[in-house]
N, C-alpha and C positions, 0 to 999 in steps of 0.2 A: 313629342306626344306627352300632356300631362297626366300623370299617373292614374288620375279617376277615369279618366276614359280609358287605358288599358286594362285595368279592371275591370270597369263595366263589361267592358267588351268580353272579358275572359270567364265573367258570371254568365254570359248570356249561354242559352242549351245550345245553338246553332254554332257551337264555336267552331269546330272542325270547318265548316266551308264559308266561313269569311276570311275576306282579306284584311289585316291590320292596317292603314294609314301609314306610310313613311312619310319621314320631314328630314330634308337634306338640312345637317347646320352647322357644315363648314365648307369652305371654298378654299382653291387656291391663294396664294402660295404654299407651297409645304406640306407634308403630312401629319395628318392628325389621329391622335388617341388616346384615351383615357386611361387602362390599366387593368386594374383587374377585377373580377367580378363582386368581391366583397366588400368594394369600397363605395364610401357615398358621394355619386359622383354628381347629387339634381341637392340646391337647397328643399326647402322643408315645404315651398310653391310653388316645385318647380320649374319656376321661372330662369334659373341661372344654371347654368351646366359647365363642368369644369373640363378643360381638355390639354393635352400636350400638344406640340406643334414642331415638324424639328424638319430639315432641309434632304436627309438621307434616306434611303432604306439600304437592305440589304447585306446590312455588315454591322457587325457589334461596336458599340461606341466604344470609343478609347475617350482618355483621361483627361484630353482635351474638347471634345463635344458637349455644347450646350444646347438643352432643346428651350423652348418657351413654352411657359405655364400662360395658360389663358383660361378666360370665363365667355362663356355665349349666352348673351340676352336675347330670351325668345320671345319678348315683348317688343325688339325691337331690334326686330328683321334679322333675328338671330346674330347681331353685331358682334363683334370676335374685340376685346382687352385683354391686352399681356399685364399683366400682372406680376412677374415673375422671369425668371430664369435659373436654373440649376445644370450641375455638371455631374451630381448624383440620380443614377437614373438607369433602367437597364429596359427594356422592350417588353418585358414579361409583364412589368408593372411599373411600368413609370418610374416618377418619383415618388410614387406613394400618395399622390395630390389625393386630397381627400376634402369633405366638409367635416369639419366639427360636428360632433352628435348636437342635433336639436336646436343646431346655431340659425339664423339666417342669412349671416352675413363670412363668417369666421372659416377660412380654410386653410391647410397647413399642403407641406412638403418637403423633402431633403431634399440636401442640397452638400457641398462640399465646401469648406473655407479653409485652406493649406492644409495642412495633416490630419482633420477634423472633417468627420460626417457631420450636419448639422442640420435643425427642424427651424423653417420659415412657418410662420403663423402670423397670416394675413389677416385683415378687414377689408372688405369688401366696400365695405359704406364707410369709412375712413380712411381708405388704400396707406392704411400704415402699416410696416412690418415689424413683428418683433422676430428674434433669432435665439432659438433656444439650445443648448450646447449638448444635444444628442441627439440621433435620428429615430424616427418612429416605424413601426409595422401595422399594429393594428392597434384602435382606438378603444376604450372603454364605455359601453354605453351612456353612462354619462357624462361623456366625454372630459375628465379628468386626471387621468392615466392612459400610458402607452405602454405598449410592450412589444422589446425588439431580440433580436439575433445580431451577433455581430458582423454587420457588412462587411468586413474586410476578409473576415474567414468563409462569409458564404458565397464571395464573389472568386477562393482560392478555391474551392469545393466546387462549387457550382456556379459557376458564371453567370448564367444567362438572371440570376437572381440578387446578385450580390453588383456592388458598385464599383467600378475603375476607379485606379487614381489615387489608391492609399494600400500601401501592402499588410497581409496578415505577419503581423506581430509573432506569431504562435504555430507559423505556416509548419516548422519542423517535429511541432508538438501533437501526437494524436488524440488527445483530449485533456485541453491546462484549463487549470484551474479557474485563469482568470478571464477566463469567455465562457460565452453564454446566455442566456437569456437576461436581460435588464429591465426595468421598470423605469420609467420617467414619470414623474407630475409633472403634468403639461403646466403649473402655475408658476410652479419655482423652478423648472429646468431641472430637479436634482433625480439622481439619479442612482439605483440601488441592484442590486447584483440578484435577479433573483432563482435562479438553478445554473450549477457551471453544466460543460460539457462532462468535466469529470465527473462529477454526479451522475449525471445520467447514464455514462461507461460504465460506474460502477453498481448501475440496477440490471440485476443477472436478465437475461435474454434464454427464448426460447432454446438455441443451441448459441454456442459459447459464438465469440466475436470472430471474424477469421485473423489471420495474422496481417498484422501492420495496419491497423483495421482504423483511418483517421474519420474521426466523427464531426459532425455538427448539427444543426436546428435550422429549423427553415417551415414557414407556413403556419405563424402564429394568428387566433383569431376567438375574441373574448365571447362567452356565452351571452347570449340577449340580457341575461339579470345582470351581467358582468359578475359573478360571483367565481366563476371558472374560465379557463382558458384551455384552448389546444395548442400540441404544438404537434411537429415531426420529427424525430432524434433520426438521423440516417449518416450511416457510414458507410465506407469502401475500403475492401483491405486485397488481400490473395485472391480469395475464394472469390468476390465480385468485379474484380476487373475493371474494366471503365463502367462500370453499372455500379449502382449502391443498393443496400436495404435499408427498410425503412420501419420504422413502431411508430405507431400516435401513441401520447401521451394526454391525458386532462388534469391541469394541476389548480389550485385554488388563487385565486386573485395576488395571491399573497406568496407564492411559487410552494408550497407546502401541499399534503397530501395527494402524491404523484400516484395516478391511476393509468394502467396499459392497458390501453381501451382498445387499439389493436396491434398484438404483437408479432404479428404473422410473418410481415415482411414486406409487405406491398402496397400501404396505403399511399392512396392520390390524392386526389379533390374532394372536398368536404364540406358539407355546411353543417351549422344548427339548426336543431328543426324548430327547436325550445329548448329550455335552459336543462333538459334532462336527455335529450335524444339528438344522436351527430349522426347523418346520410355520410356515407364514403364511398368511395371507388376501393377496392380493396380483394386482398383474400382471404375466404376462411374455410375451414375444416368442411364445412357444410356443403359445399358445392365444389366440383371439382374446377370450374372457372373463375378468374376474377367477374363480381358484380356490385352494383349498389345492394350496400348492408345500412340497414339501418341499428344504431348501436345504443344500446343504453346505456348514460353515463354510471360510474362505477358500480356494474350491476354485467352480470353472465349472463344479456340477454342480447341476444342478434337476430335482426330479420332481413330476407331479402326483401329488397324492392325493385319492383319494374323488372322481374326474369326475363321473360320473353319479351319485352321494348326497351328495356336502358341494358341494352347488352353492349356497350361500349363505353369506355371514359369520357368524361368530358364536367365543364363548370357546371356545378349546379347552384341552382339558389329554389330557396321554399319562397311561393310568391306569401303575400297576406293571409290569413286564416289557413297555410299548410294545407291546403288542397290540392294546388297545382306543382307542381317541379317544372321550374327553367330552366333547360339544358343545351347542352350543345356538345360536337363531335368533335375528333381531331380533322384536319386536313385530308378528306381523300385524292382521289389520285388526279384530279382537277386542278386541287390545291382549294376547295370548297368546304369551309365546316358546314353543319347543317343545324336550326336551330328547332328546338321542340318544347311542347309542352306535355308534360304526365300528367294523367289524373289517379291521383290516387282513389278516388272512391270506383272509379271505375275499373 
């Protein structure tokens, strides 16, 4: 479906009792999927769509599973080209495959080369690769910077998000120094250290840390100006068991003036609404349940959203003009999410 017609459709008053159009655009062999909700997965006509393709389900890859990176041309019968393959990759989110901000052509991905994560950055319309010698998370809107977590320690912490096949360095260390968030220039590959884990251990928290308390970052994603960024700092110690807590954090382009945008303990899924206001899944003082808060960036300002309809977790995204909220549920007992739309003026 191209984007102007999902809009139109979503401007129209009658929205509630129309049906949306589906377009099947993938077939056999294989399973297929894209990743995650905040990446740009349609060029800029959407004409070209990007997806993963891999022979299993069911079980978490190991160090040896490779899936295949592909592109779907909807001009032309939805035709399925591999493009790619990587060994860096986990179900939650792929490899990261993504388009370049405001490219047409240009899409990137991790991938694994011996003891090294690494970023493939594609042409589409020259099918040549270049190889850039760190892996990415999320893009910078003008697409000239990355900013990542270090896979090895987020695949020791948390699996289902981090990548097989390269062990953490710092596995015994509960917050070292020389991990943590990094910066890359997508132009020169170079790459710069920009908040440790230790840093962020040693920004005091609502009650003290529990014992043996190992941290890391997870769920990086730059504001629409790109002038800020979010992340998750969340650890596990005694007191959390196989569970972790969790703070957002908003820090500036440049990993400098660290804000706890929410320190509670429980933030989830999040977007930006604009480059001043982040939607989360979360808790706070104000309600005695977890719900969407909407948060103003470095500013003691909170609101709920959607009380009584977004009473449950799940992806959100702000569609164009921040009127509607796209969401979706976890698995109920079908094994069925369920997908919605909010209106906020309503």
């Amino acid at each position: 479906m191209r984007r102007r017609t999902l809009l139109s459709l979503l401007a129209a008053p009658t929205l509630r009792s129309q049906s949306l159009p589906l377009e099947r655009l993938t077939s056999p062999p294989g399973f297929h999927w894209f990743g995650y909700y905040d990446k740009l997965q349609f060029d800029p006509t959407s004409r070209f769509v990007l997806a993963q393709r891999v022979a299993f389900e069911h079980r978490s890859p190991t160090p040896a599973d490779e899936i295949i990176i592909g592109v779907i041309d909807r001009h032309e019968r939805n035709s399925w080209r591999e493009i790619g393959r990587t060994r860096a990759w986990n179900w939650q989110q792929g490899a990261m495959l993504q388009f370049l901000p405001h490219s047409p052509s240009r899409v990137l991905w991790n991938d694994r080369v011996g003891n090294q994560f690494v970023c493939r950055l594609h042409d589409l319309a020259t099918n040549r690769t270049e190889t850039l010698p760190a892996p990415v998370y999320t893009l910078s809107p003008d697409g000239r910077h990355a900013v990542s977590p270090d896979f090895r320690r987020l695949n020791d912490c948390r699996p289902g998000y981090g990548y097989a096949g390269i062990p953490d360095p710092n596995a015994a260390q509960p917050a070292p120094r020389n991990a943590g968030i990094w910066q890359t220039d997508l132009q020169s590959g170079k790459q710069r250290l920009l908040i440790s884990l230790a840093q962020a251990a040693a920004i005091p928290h609502l009650e003290p840390f529990s014992s043996g308390a190992k941290h890391w970052f997870n769920h990086l994603l730059y504001s629409p100006d790109g002038a800020r960024f979010i992340f998750l700092h969340r650890w596990r110690g005694a007191k959390e068991g196989t569970s972790f807590a969790t703070r957002m954090f908003t820090a500036s382009s440049t990993g400098k003036d660290l804000y706890p945008l929410d320190p509670h303990g429980r933030t989830s899924h999040f977007i930006w609404r604009d480059p001043a206001h982040v939607l989360a899944w979360a808790r706070h003082p104000m309600r005695p349940h977890e719900r969407f808060f909407l948060y103003k960036d470095r500013a003691d300002q909170v609101d709920v959203i959607g009380e009584d309809l977004m009473t449950v977790n799940g992806h959100c995204s702000y569609l164009p003009g921040n009127r509607y909220i796209l969401n979706d549920t976890y698995p109920d007992r079908d094994r069925l999410q369920h997908l919605y739309l909010y209106d906020t003026t309503t």
